[in-house]
Structure formats: structure tokens, C-alpha cells
C-alpha positions in Angstrom: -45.4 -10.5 21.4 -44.4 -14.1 21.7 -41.7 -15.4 23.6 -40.9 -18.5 21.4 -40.3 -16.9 18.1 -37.5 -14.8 19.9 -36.5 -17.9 21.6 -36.0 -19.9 17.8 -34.6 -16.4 16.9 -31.9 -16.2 18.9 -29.1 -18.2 17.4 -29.9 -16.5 14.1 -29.4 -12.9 15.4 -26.4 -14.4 17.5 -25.0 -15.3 14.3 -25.9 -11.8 12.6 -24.7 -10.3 15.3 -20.5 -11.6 15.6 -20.8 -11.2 11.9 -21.7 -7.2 12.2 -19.0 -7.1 14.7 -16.6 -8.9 12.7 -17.4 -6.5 9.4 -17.7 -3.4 11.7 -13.9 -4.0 13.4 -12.5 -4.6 10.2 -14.0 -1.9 8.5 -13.1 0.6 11.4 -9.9 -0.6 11.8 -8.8 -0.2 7.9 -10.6 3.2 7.9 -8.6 4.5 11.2 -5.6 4.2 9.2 -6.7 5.4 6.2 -7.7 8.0 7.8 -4.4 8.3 9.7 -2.0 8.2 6.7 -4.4 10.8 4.5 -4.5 13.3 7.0 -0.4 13.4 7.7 -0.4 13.6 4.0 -2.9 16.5 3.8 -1.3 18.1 6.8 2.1 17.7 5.5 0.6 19.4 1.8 2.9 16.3 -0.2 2.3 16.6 -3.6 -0.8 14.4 -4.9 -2.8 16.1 -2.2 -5.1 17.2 -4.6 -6.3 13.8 -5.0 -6.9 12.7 -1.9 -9.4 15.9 -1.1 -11.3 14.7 -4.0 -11.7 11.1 -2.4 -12.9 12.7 0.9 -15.3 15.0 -1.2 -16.7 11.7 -3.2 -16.6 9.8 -0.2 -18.7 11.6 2.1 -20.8 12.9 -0.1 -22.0 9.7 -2.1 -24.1 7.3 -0.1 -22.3 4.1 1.3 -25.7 2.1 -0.3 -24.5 3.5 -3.9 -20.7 2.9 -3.2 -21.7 -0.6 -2.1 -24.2 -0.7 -5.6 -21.3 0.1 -7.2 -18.8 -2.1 -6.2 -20.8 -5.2 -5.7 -22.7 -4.8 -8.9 -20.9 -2.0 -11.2 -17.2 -3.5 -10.8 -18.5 -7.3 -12.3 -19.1 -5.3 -15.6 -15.6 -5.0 -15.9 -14.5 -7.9 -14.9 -13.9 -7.3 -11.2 -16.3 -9.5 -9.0 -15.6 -9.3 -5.4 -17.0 -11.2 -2.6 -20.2 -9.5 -0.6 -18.3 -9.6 3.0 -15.2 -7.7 1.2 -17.6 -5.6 -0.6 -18.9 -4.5 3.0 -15.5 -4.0 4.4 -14.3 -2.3 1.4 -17.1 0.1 1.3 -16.6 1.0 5.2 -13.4 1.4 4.6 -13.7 3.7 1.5 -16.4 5.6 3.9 -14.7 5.2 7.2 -11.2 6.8 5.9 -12.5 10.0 5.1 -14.6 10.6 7.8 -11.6 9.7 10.5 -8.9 11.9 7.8 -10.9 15.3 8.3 -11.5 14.3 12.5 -7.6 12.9 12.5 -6.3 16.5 10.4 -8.5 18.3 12.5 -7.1 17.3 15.2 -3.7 18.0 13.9 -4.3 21.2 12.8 -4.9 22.0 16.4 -1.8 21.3 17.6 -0.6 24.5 19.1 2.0 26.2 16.5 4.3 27.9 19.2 5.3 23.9 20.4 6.0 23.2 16.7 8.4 25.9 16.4 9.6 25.2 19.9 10.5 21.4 18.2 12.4 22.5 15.5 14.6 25.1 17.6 15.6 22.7 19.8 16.5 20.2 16.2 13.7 18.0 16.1 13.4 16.4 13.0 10.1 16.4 10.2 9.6 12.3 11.6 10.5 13.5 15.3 8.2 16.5 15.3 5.1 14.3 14.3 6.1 11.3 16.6 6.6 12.9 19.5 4.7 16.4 19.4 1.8 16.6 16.7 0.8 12.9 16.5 0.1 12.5 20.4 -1.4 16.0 20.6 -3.6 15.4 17.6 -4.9 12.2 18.4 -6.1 13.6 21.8 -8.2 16.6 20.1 -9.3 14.2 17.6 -10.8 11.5 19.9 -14.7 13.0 20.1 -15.1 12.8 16.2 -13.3 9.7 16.2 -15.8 7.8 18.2 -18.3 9.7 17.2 -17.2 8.5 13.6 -16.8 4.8 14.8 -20.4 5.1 16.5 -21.6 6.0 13.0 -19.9 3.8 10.6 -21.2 0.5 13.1 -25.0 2.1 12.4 -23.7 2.2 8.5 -23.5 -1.7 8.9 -27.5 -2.2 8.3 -26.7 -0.7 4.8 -25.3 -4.2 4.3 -28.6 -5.9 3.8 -28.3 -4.6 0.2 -25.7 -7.0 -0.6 -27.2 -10.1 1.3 -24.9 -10.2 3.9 -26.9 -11.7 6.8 -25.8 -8.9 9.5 -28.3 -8.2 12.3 -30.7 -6.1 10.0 -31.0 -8.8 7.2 -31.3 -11.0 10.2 -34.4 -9.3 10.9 -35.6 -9.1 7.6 -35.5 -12.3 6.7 -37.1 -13.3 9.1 -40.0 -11.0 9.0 -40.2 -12.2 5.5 -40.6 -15.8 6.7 -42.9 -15.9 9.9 -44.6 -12.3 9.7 -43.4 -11.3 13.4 -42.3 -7.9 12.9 -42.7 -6.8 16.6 -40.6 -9.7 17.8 -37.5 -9.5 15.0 -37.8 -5.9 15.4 -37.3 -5.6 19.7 -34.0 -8.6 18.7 -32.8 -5.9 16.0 -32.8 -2.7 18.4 -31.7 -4.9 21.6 -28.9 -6.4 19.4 -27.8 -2.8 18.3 -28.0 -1.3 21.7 -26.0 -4.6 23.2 -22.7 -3.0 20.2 -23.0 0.2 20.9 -24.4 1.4 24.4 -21.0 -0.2 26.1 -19.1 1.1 23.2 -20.1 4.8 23.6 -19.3 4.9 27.3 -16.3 2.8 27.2 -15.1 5.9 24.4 -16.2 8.5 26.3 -14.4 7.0 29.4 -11.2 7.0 27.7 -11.9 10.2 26.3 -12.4 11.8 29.5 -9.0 10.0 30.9 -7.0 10.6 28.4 -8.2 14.4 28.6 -7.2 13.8 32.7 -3.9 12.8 32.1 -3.2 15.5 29.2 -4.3 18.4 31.7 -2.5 16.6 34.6 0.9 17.0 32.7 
């Protein structure tokens, strides 16, 4: 192990590392509400919600590393080149929305019926009932598969090497390519992972476990 290629590494990975952050809270973002707007429309059965199961079913069962493939590389056949960083956020996106639709609808779907019904006795409107009874509710049951899903998609970021985005694992790569220190680029690649997601986890599961508090506490 030596010190001085980590040193002369650092600004590299530094680099790799804002721009997997950058890509990640982008990608997460857009796929939160994706994921938002096709459960509501799934939950609410509004007509074209045929479609939309099939884009969940192609989406998480086709590899982000082929939907990358094909966007990246397929879509210039027909004319359609698009940029490698928009390429990654697309592809998170297209991955991401699916993923937080079926955590965001189950969640919904767990809204208690009886305080539904209770909402439209009293008059609550369609907009009303969401905004005020299922939405909150549903967001609440859906927050462990939510960060579990935005856990999982930031770990989906290394897929991005593919399309020569220099993220932290291309970072690594490359240089492994150019000086032959795997040991070194390799400890920078799992510390610079661990630095994204080890606050991350807890920080979720502390809000989880607060929000929970408050919920019961009502």
C-alpha cells in the first residue's frame, strides 16, 4: 500500500465523487416523482394504466447496463444522440421511477380504507382525499422501500463506467489502468462509497423512525 499514489489520487476521486453525487441527486430526484405521479395513476386505475405496468415490468426487469447500452448507443441509430451525463440520469430515472411507483402505491394501498370512506362522508373531495388523507399516510408506509430504493439506485451509479462517465468507479478504473495500483484505487473506491452512503442510511432511518414517532404520537 502506498501513501503517495492515494495522495496524487485524491483530487481525481474528489472530482468522481461530486460528479456521482451530482448524477445520483438528479437521478433520484426525477425518479421520486416519477414514481409519485405513476403510482396515483395506478392507484387511482385512470385509463392508460395498462401502460404504465408494462414500463414498471420492462423497467425492473431489464438491467440498467442494457437500458444505458441502449440509450447511449441504440438511440444514435436513429438519429437520437444524447449526451453520456443525460444518458446516466435518464437511465436512473427510467430505473428509479418504477422502483419508488410500486414502494409509493404500496404505500398507498395501505392506507386504511375505513379513513377513506370516513373522507368522503364527511364531503371530501377526489384532490382533498389524496392531499390530506392518502398522500400523507402513504408516504409514511412507503418511507423503508423508499430509502431502501435510493440506497440502491446510488450503488446503480458504478454502472455508469459503461458510458465513460468518470464517476468514482471509472475513477478507479482508470487509474488502475494507468499506474497498476489496484489495492490503493480500490480502498479510495469503497471509502468514497461508504463516505455517500453510510451518513445517508442513518440520516433515512432517523427520519424514518421520527416520522413513525410523530405518526403514533397523533
Amino acid at each position: 500500500m502506498s501513501w503517495i499514489y492515494i495522495q496524487q489520487a485524491i483530487p481525481a476521486f474528489i472530482n468522481g465523487f461530486f460528479l456521482t453525487l451530482k448524477l445520483a441527486t438528479i437521478g433520484i430526484i426525477g425518479a421520486l416523482l416519477l414514481g409519485i405521479v405513476v403510482a396515483f395513476w395506478l392507484y387511482y386505475q385512470v385509463i392508460g394504466h395498462h401502460v404504465l405496468r408494462v414500463y414498471i415490468a420492462v423497467s425492473r426487469n431489464t438491467p440498467l447496463l442494457i437500458q444505458l447500452f441502449f440509450i447511449y448507443y441504440g438511440l444514435p441509430g436513429i438519429g437520437l444522440k444524447i449526451p453520456a451525463e443525460q444518458t446516466a440520469i435518464i437511465g436512473l430515472i427510467f430505473l428509479g421511477g418504477s422502483y419508488m411507483a410500486d414502494a409509493f402505491l404500496g404505500g398507498l394501498e395501505a392506507v386504511p380504507k375505513i379513513q377513506v370512506e370516513s373522507g368522503q362522508v364527511i364531503g371530501l373531495s377526489t384532490w382533498q382525499l389524496a392531499r390530506y388523507v392518502i398522500f400523507p399516510q402513504g408516504i409514511l408506509y412507503s418511507l423503508p422501500a423508499i430509502g431502501a430504493n435510493i440506497i440502491f439506485l446510488i450503488k446503480e451509479t458504478s454502472i455508469f463506467t459503461v458510458i465513460a462517465i468518470p464517476e468514482i468507479t471509472n475513477t478507479a478504473l482508470d487509474l488502475i489502468g494507468q499506474n497498476y495500483r489496484s489495492n490503493e484505487y480500490l480502498l479510495m473506491m469503497v471509502v468514497s462509497y461508504a463516505i455517500i452512503l453510510i451518513p445517508l442510511s442513518l440520516g433515512l432511518s432517523w427520519v424514518e423512525r421520527r416520522l413513525r414517532r410523530v405518526n403514533f404520537s397523533n
